[in-house]
N, C-alpha and C positions, 0 to 999 in steps of 0.2 A: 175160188168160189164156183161150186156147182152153180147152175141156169135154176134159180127157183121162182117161181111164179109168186111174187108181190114181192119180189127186191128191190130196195129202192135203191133209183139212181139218179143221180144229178146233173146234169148238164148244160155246164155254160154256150151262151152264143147260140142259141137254138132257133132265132128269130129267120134264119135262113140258111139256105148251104147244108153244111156238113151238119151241122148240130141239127137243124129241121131231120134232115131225112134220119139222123140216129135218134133222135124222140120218139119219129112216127114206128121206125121198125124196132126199139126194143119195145116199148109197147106192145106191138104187135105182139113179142114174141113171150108179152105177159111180165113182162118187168112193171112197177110202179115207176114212175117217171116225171120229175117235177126237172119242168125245161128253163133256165133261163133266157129271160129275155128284157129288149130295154123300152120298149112301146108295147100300151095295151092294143095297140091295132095288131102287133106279131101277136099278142097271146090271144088276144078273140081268134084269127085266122087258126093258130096251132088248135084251140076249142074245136073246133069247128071239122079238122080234117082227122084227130087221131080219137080214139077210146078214152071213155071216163078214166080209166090208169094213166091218164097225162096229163100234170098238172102245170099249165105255167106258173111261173114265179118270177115279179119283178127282178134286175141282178145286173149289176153293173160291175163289173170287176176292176174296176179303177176306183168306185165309191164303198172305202169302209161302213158306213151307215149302211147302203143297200146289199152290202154282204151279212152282216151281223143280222138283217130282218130276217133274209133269204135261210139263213142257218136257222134261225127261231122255228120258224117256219116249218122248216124239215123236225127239230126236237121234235114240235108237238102234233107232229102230224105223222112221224115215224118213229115210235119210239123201240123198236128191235135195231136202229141207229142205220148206218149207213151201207150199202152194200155196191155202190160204184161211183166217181166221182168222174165224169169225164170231161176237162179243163179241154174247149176246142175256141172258147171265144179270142177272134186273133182279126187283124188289121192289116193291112198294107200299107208303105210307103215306098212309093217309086221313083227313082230321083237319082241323077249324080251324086256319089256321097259328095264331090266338089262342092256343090252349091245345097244341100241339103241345109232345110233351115236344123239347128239346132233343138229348139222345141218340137221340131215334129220326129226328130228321132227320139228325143225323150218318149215323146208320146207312142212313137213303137213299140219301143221295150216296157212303158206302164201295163199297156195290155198285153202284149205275148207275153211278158215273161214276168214282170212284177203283179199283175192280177190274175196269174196260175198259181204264183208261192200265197197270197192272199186269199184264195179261196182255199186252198190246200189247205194253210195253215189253221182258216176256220172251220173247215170240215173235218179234218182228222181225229178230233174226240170224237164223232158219230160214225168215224170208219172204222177206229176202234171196237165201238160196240159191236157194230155190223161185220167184221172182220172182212172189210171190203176190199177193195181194188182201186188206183187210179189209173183213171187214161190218157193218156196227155198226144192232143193231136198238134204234129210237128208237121214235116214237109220236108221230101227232099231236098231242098233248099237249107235243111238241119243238115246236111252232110256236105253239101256244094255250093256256095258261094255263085250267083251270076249277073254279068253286068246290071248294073244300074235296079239290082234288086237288095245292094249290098245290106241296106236298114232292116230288110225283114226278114234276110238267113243270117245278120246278128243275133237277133231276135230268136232266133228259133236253131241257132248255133246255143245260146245261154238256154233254151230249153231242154235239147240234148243232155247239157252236162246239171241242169237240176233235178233232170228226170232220173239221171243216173247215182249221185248224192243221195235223193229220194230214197232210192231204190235199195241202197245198201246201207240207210240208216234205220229207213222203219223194216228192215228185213227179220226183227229179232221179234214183231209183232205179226210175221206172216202177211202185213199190205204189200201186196205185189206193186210195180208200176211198169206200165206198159206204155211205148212211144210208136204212133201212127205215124209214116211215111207219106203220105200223098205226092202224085206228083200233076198234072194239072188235072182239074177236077170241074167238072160243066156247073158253075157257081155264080149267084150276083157278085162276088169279090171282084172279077173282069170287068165288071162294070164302075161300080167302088170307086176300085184301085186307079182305076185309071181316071175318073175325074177327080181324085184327089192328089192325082200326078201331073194334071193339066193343069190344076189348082196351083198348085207349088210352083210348077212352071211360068207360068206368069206371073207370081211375085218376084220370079229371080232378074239380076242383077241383066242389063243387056248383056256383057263379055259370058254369059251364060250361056245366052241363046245362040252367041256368036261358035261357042265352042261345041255345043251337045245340041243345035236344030233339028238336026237332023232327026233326032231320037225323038226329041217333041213332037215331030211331024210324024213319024212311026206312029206313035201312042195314039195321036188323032184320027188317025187312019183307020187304026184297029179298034177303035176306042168300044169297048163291054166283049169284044168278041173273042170267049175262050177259045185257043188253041186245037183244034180239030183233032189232036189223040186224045181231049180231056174225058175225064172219066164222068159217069153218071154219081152223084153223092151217094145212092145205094149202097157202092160198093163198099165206099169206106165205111161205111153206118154199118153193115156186116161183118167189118174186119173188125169195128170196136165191139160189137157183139161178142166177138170169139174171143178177144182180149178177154172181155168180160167174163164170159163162160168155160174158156177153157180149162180142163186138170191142170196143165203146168203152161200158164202163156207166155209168150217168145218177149222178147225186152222189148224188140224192136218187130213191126209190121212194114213190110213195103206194099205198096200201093197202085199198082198198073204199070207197062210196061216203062213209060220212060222214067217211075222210080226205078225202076230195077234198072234198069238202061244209065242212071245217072250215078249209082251206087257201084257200078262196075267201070264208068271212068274213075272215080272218084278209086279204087282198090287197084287198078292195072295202070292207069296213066301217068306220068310225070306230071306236077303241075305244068310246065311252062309246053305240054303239049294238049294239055287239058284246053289253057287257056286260047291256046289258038282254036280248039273246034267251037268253044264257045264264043267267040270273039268275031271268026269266020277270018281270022287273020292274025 
């Protein structure tokens, strides 16, 4: 899909992060743009900062009812159908898989990876028409596994390989799909992730705390504060642009240097050398 001025595109999880800043700049860059999001307080604020081309739209990607409006929605409001769908709404869980409650990994993969095939699978008659594109924003963490992050490069390990299924089923209909890399990125998720990591942590079991304190005490430490290489969200909201726009786009996008940096242990390392520099032992 050439870059045409009133292409609609869709995008989950826009209430912040990665999704806000890819709203505000394909707008910018004249795409139509109907943002999901789960609070009217996110869709007044997104009002407020991008161009009449950006529409919110209530979207829960865990709630079939509020997917099936969200689709209506698009029908009657774009009817040349769909022309990008960019699946970025995603969660964190951070946690020992040891003591990880059960239900909250469920609840990781509901949203990364069971409410990307559910919006997909409700979108793709309108990407049909549109002869569109999907985007599906992943994470280094799709190709690298790292302590006590094991639930959400599950999560985004199962995105990888639906991205790629995707990719070589609807290929005979010309829907491209393209997988964003990020690797940290200057985001509320930092902040999030980590009280719903403090959360967890204190319903766990005492021989928990006795075993992984130390890590709990890290997290509180650090507690909202992205990583000092993290990236500005612009960037990536520009790479889903070029997905978007590009003559022939690449399967996979990486994302700043320590994607690239994590991508190249991950192709030269041994595991069980890998695991030492990640581990620090």
């Amino acid at each position: 899909m050439n870059q045409r001025r009133g292409a609609t595109v869709l995008i989950t999880g826009a209430s912040k992060g990665i999704g806000e800043a890819a709203a505000l700049h394909l707008a910018e860059q004249g795409f139509r743009v109907f943002a999901g999001v789960r609070a009217e307080a996110d869709a007044t604020a997104l009002r407020t900062k991008g161009p009449e081309r950006l529409t919110p739209v209530p979207l829960d990607v865990t709630d079939a009812a509020s997917i099936a409006a969200a689709v209506r929605t698009l029908e009657e409001r774009s009817p040349a159908g769909l022309h990008g769908l960019v699946n970025n709404a995603g969660i964190v869980m951070a946690a020992p898989l040891e003591f990880l409650p059960l239900e909250q990994f469920r609840r990781q993969l509901e949203v990364n990876v069971v409410g990307v095939l559910a919006v997909t699978q409700a979108a793709l008659p309108l990407l049909r028409v549109g002869q569109g594109r999907i985007v599906n924003v992943s994470s280094i963490n799709g190709r690298m596994a790292t302590p006590f992050a094991g639930a959400y490069a599950a999560s985004k390990f199962a995105l990888e390989a639906l991205s790629d299924a995707l990719r070589m089923e609807l290929r005979r209909w010309h829907i491209g799909v393209s997988v964003i890399q990020p690797g940290a990125v200057q985001t509320p998720i930092w902040a999030t992730s980590t009280t719903r990591a403090l959360a967890i942590a204190q319903a766990m079991p005492p021989r928990a705390k006795e075993l992984y304190g130390g890590i709990f005490r890290m997290m509180a430490e650090r507690a909202g504060e992205p990583p000092k290489r993290a990236i500005p969200p612009l960037r990536v909201a520009r790479t889903i642009a070029r997905a978007l726009t590009a003559r022939r786009p690449k399967t996979r996008y990486l994302v700043g240097n320590d994607a690239r940096l994590g991508a190249l242990l991950v192709a030269l390392l041994p595991d069980r050398v890998r695991d030492r520099i990640l581990t620090g032992r």
